[in-house]
C-alpha positions in Angstrom: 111.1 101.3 92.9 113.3 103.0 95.6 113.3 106.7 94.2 114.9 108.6 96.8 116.9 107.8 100.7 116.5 108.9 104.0 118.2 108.6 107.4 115.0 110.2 109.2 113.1 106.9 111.5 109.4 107.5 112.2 107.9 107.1 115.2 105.3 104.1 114.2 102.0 104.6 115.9 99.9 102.0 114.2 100.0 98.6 112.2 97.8 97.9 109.3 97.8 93.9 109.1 96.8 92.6 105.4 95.6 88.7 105.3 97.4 87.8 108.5 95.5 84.5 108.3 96.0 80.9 109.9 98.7 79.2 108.4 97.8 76.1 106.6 99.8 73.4 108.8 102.2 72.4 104.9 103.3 76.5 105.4 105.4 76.6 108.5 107.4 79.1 107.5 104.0 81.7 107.6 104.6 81.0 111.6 107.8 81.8 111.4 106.7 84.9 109.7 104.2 86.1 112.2 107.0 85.5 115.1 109.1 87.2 113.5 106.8 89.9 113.1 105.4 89.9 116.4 108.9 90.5 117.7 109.5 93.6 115.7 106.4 95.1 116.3 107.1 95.0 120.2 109.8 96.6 119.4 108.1 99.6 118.6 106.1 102.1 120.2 102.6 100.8 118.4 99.3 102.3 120.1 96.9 101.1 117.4 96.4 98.1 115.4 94.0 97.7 112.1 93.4 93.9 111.4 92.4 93.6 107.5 91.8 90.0 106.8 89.8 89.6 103.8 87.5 86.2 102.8 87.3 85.7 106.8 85.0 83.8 108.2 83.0 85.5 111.9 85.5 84.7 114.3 84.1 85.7 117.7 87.9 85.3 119.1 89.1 87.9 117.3 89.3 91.3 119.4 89.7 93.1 116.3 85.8 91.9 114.7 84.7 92.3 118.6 86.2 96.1 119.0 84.6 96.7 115.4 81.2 95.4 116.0 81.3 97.2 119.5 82.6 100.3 118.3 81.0 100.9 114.7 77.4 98.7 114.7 76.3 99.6 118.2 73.9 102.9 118.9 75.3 106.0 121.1 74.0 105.8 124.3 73.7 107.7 127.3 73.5 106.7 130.8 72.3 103.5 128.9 69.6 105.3 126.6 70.2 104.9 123.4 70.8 108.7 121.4 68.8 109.5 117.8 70.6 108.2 115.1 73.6 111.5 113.8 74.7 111.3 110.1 77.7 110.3 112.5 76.3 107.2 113.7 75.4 106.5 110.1 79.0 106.4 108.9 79.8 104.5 111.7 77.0 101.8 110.9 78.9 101.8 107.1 82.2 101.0 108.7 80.5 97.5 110.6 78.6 97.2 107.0 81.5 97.2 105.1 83.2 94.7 107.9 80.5 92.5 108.0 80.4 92.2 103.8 84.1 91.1 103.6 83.1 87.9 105.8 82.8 86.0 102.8 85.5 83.2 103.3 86.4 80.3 106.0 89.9 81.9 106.6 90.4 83.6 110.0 93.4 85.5 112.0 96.4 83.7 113.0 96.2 82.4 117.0 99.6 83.6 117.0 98.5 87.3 116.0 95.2 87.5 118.1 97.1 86.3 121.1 100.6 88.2 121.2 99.1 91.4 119.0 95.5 92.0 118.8 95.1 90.5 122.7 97.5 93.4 123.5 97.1 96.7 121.5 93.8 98.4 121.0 92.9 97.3 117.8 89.9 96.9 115.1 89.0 95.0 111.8 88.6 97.0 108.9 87.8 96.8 104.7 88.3 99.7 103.2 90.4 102.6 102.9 87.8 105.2 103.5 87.1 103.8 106.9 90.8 103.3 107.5 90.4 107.3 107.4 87.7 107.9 109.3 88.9 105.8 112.2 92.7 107.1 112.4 90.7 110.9 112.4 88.9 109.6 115.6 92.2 108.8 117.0 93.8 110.6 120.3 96.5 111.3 118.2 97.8 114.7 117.2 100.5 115.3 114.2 101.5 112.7 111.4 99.9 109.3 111.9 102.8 106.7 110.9 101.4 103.6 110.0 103.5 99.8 109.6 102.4 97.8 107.3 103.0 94.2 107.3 101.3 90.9 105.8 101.2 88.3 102.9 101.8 87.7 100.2 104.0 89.6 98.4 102.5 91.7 95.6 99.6 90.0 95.8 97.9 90.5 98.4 100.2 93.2 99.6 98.7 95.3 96.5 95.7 94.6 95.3 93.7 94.3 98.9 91.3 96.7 99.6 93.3 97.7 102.3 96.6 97.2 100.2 99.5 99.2 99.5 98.3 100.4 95.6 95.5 102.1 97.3 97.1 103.3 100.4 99.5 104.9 98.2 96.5 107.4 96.8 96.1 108.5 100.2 96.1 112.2 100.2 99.0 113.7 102.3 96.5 116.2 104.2 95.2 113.3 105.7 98.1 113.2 107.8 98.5 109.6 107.4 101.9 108.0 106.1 102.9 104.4 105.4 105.9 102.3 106.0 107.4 99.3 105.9 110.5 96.9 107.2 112.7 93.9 105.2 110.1 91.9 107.8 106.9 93.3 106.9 106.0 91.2 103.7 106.1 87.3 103.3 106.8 85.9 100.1 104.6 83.3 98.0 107.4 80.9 98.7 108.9 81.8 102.0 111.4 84.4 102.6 110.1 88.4 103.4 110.5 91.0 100.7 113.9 93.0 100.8 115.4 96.1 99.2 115.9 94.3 96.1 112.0 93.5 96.3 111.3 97.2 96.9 113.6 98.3 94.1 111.9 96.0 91.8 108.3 97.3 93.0 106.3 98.9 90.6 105.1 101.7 93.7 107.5 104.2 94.3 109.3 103.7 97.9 111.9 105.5 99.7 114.8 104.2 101.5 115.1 104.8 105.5 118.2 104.2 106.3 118.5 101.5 109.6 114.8 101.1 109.6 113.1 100.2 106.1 110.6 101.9 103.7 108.3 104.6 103.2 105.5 104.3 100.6 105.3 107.4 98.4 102.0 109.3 98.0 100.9 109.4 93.9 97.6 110.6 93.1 
Protein backbone atom coordinates (compact mmCIF):
# COMPACT_ATOMS: atom_id res chain seq x y z
CA UNK A 1 0.00 0.00 0.00
CA UNK A 2 1.36 3.51 -0.85
CA UNK A 3 1.24 5.13 2.81
CA UNK A 4 2.97 8.34 2.41
CA UNK A 5 4.69 10.70 -0.93
CA UNK A 6 7.82 12.14 -1.70
CA UNK A 7 9.45 14.35 -4.22
CA UNK A 8 13.07 13.54 -2.76
CA UNK A 9 15.07 11.04 -5.84
CA UNK A 10 17.78 8.79 -4.44
CA UNK A 11 20.90 8.42 -5.74
CA UNK A 12 20.79 4.48 -6.71
CA UNK A 13 24.08 2.84 -5.98
CA UNK A 14 23.20 -0.76 -6.39
CA UNK A 15 20.64 -3.34 -8.07
CA UNK A 16 19.43 -6.32 -6.42
CA UNK A 17 18.22 -8.66 -9.35
CA UNK A 18 15.53 -11.42 -8.15
CA UNK A 19 15.00 -14.51 -10.72
CA UNK A 20 16.31 -12.64 -13.73
CA UNK A 21 16.31 -15.99 -15.51
CA UNK A 22 16.40 -17.01 -19.34
CA UNK A 23 13.20 -16.48 -20.85
CA UNK A 24 11.49 -19.50 -22.09
CA UNK A 25 11.38 -18.77 -26.01
CA UNK A 26 6.70 -18.86 -25.67
CA UNK A 27 7.57 -15.58 -23.06
CA UNK A 28 8.88 -12.90 -25.30
CA UNK A 29 7.69 -10.28 -23.58
CA UNK A 30 10.32 -11.38 -20.36
CA UNK A 31 12.96 -9.94 -23.13
CA UNK A 32 11.20 -7.11 -23.55
CA UNK A 33 11.35 -6.88 -19.89
CA UNK A 34 15.02 -7.15 -19.42
CA UNK A 35 15.55 -4.45 -22.31
CA UNK A 36 13.67 -2.45 -20.90
CA UNK A 37 15.27 -2.73 -17.73
CA UNK A 38 18.64 -2.68 -18.91
CA UNK A 39 17.97 0.72 -20.38
CA UNK A 40 16.90 2.22 -17.14
CA UNK A 41 19.44 0.92 -15.12
CA UNK A 42 22.07 2.76 -17.55
CA UNK A 43 20.43 5.39 -16.80
CA UNK A 44 21.49 5.55 -13.42
CA UNK A 45 24.58 5.94 -11.62
CA UNK A 46 24.74 2.06 -10.46
CA UNK A 47 28.29 0.90 -9.04
CA UNK A 48 27.16 -2.53 -7.72
CA UNK A 49 25.11 -5.23 -8.81
CA UNK A 50 23.71 -8.41 -6.61
CA UNK A 51 22.41 -11.19 -9.00
CA UNK A 52 19.82 -13.43 -6.93
CA UNK A 53 18.62 -16.14 -9.15
CA UNK A 54 17.32 -18.92 -7.26
CA UNK A 55 16.89 -22.89 -8.54
CA UNK A 56 20.01 -21.95 -10.98
CA UNK A 57 21.94 -24.30 -12.31
CA UNK A 58 26.36 -23.58 -12.23
CA UNK A 59 26.71 -21.35 -14.89
CA UNK A 60 30.41 -20.64 -15.38
CA UNK A 61 29.26 -17.61 -17.76
CA UNK A 62 27.89 -15.79 -15.24
CA UNK A 63 30.33 -13.03 -13.74
CA UNK A 64 28.17 -12.77 -10.89
CA UNK A 65 28.73 -16.92 -9.66
CA UNK A 66 32.48 -16.19 -10.92
CA UNK A 67 33.04 -12.80 -8.69
CA UNK A 68 31.27 -14.94 -5.79
CA UNK A 69 33.27 -17.98 -5.93
CA UNK A 70 36.41 -15.78 -6.33
CA UNK A 71 35.62 -13.38 -3.70
CA UNK A 72 33.81 -15.46 -0.84
CA UNK A 73 35.16 -19.43 -1.31
CA UNK A 74 38.81 -18.58 -2.02
CA UNK A 75 41.60 -18.29 1.07
CA UNK A 76 43.38 -14.71 1.89
CA UNK A 77 46.59 -14.79 0.49
CA UNK A 78 49.61 -12.86 0.54
CA UNK A 79 52.22 -12.38 -1.94
CA UNK A 80 50.48 -15.74 -3.06
CA UNK A 81 50.70 -17.56 0.47
CA UNK A 82 47.71 -18.39 1.60
CA UNK A 83 46.81 -16.55 5.37
CA UNK A 84 45.27 -18.80 8.64
CA UNK A 85 41.78 -19.06 8.32
CA UNK A 86 39.99 -15.38 10.53
CA UNK A 87 36.47 -15.96 11.82
CA UNK A 88 36.34 -13.43 8.79
CA UNK A 89 37.27 -15.85 6.24
CA UNK A 90 34.73 -18.12 7.87
CA UNK A 91 31.82 -15.85 7.12
CA UNK A 92 33.08 -15.42 3.94
CA UNK A 93 33.28 -19.25 3.19
CA UNK A 94 29.22 -19.18 4.45
CA UNK A 95 28.42 -16.61 1.93
CA UNK A 96 29.88 -19.18 -1.25
CA UNK A 97 28.07 -21.97 0.99
CA UNK A 98 24.98 -20.46 0.93
CA UNK A 99 25.56 -19.62 -3.06
CA UNK A 100 26.50 -22.86 -3.85
CA UNK A 101 23.21 -24.56 -1.88
CA UNK A 102 20.69 -22.47 -3.91
CA UNK A 103 22.15 -24.26 -7.17
CA UNK A 104 19.45 -26.58 -7.07
CA UNK A 105 17.57 -25.90 -10.46
CA UNK A 106 18.42 -25.96 -14.40
CA UNK A 107 17.42 -22.16 -14.74
CA UNK A 108 20.23 -19.70 -15.28
CA UNK A 109 20.70 -15.74 -15.93
CA UNK A 110 19.33 -14.10 -18.91
CA UNK A 111 22.28 -13.68 -21.88
CA UNK A 112 20.70 -10.39 -22.16
CA UNK A 113 21.52 -9.47 -18.38
CA UNK A 114 25.01 -11.21 -18.12
CA UNK A 115 26.06 -9.40 -21.24
CA UNK A 116 24.68 -5.64 -21.05
CA UNK A 117 24.62 -5.75 -16.82
CA UNK A 118 26.65 -8.11 -15.05
CA UNK A 119 29.48 -7.96 -18.05
CA UNK A 120 29.58 -4.26 -17.06
CA UNK A 121 29.04 -3.41 -13.35
CA UNK A 122 30.99 -5.08 -10.60
CA UNK A 123 28.64 -7.49 -9.46
CA UNK A 124 28.10 -10.90 -7.32
CA UNK A 125 25.55 -13.74 -6.79
CA UNK A 126 23.97 -13.91 -3.59
CA UNK A 127 21.07 -16.00 -1.34
CA UNK A 128 20.38 -14.55 1.54
CA UNK A 129 19.79 -11.47 3.19
CA UNK A 130 22.34 -11.74 5.87
CA UNK A 131 25.03 -11.95 3.24
CA UNK A 132 23.29 -9.18 1.30
CA UNK A 133 24.52 -7.30 4.54
CA UNK A 134 27.66 -8.33 5.02
CA UNK A 135 28.77 -7.60 1.49
CA UNK A 136 27.17 -3.90 1.02
CA UNK A 137 29.27 -3.33 4.68
CA UNK A 138 32.44 -4.30 2.71
CA UNK A 139 31.53 -1.75 0.19
CA UNK A 140 33.64 1.53 -0.66
CA UNK A 141 30.71 3.22 -0.02
CA UNK A 142 30.16 5.78 2.71
CA UNK A 143 26.40 7.18 3.82
CA UNK A 144 22.97 5.46 2.80
CA UNK A 145 23.33 2.54 0.47
CA UNK A 146 20.27 2.88 -2.05
CA UNK A 147 19.49 -0.19 -3.57
CA UNK A 148 17.01 -0.91 -7.00
CA UNK A 149 15.29 -3.66 -7.06
CA UNK A 150 13.97 -5.16 -10.04
CA UNK A 151 12.85 -8.84 -11.29
CA UNK A 152 9.90 -11.38 -11.77
CA UNK A 153 7.32 -12.19 -11.09
CA UNK A 154 5.19 -10.03 -9.46
CA UNK A 155 4.35 -10.91 -5.82
CA UNK A 156 5.63 -14.00 -6.29
CA UNK A 157 8.84 -14.14 -6.64
CA UNK A 158 9.16 -10.49 -5.95
CA UNK A 159 8.10 -11.51 -2.17
CA UNK A 160 8.66 -14.56 -0.99
CA UNK A 161 12.54 -14.95 -2.41
CA UNK A 162 15.03 -15.26 -0.04
CA UNK A 163 16.29 -12.23 -1.38
CA UNK A 164 12.71 -10.77 -1.86
CA UNK A 165 11.11 -7.70 -0.88
CA UNK A 166 9.01 -9.27 2.47
CA UNK A 167 12.34 -9.79 3.85
CA UNK A 168 14.23 -6.84 2.72
CA UNK A 169 11.59 -4.95 4.22
CA UNK A 170 12.80 -6.19 7.94
CA UNK A 171 15.97 -4.75 7.20
CA UNK A 172 16.99 -2.74 10.08
CA UNK A 173 17.43 1.08 9.11
CA UNK A 174 20.96 1.28 11.06
CA UNK A 175 22.12 -0.92 8.46
CA UNK A 176 22.17 2.01 6.25
CA UNK A 177 20.65 0.10 3.48
CA UNK A 178 17.31 1.36 1.75
CA UNK A 179 15.27 -0.19 -1.09
CA UNK A 180 13.51 1.15 -4.08
CA UNK A 181 11.76 0.50 -6.92
CA UNK A 182 10.45 1.95 -10.49
CA UNK A 183 6.90 1.24 -12.67
CA UNK A 184 9.80 -0.92 -14.64
CA UNK A 185 11.32 -2.89 -11.91
CA UNK A 186 8.70 -5.82 -11.65
CA UNK A 187 7.22 -8.10 -14.54
CA UNK A 188 3.98 -9.41 -14.19
CA UNK A 189 2.86 -13.23 -14.38
CA UNK A 190 1.24 -12.29 -17.65
CA UNK A 191 3.26 -9.48 -19.16
CA UNK A 192 3.02 -5.94 -18.27
CA UNK A 193 5.45 -4.46 -15.12
CA UNK A 194 3.73 -3.54 -11.80
CA UNK A 195 2.55 0.17 -11.53
CA UNK A 196 1.21 2.47 -8.82
CA UNK A 197 -1.96 0.79 -8.83
CA UNK A 198 0.11 -2.56 -8.15
CA UNK A 199 1.95 -0.75 -5.34
CA UNK A 200 -1.19 0.61 -3.87
CA UNK A 201 -2.72 -2.72 -3.80
CA UNK A 202 0.62 -4.32 -2.14
CA UNK A 203 0.23 -5.74 1.06
CA UNK A 204 4.07 -3.98 2.00
CA UNK A 205 3.90 -0.53 2.81
CA UNK A 206 5.65 1.71 -0.07
CA UNK A 207 6.09 5.36 -0.49
CA UNK A 208 5.55 7.37 -3.50
CA UNK A 209 8.62 9.31 -5.12
CA UNK A 210 7.40 11.57 -7.11
CA UNK A 211 9.09 11.39 -11.03
CA UNK A 212 11.05 8.37 -10.05
CA UNK A 213 9.06 5.42 -8.34
CA UNK A 214 8.97 3.70 -4.87
CA UNK A 215 10.59 3.23 -1.66
CA UNK A 216 10.03 0.09 0.44
CA UNK A 217 9.21 0.96 3.94
CA UNK A 218 11.21 -0.63 6.87
CA UNK A 219 8.63 -2.78 9.44
CA UNK A 220 10.15 -4.81 11.92
Amino acid sequence: MIVSQSSTVPKIVGVLLLDCWESPIQKLYTDRFYLDLIEHVQTLDVRYIVNAPSNNRIDLDDKSFQNTIERYSLPTRIDNVCLLDTQQDFARYKIASHVMASLTGDNCTSHLIKRYLLAQIDCVFLAHVPDLLHHANLLPYDGVQNWLVAGQSWQMCTHDHSLGLTRLRHVDTACNLQFYATDQSFLKQHGGTAQYDDFAADALEWEHITNFGYRLIATQ
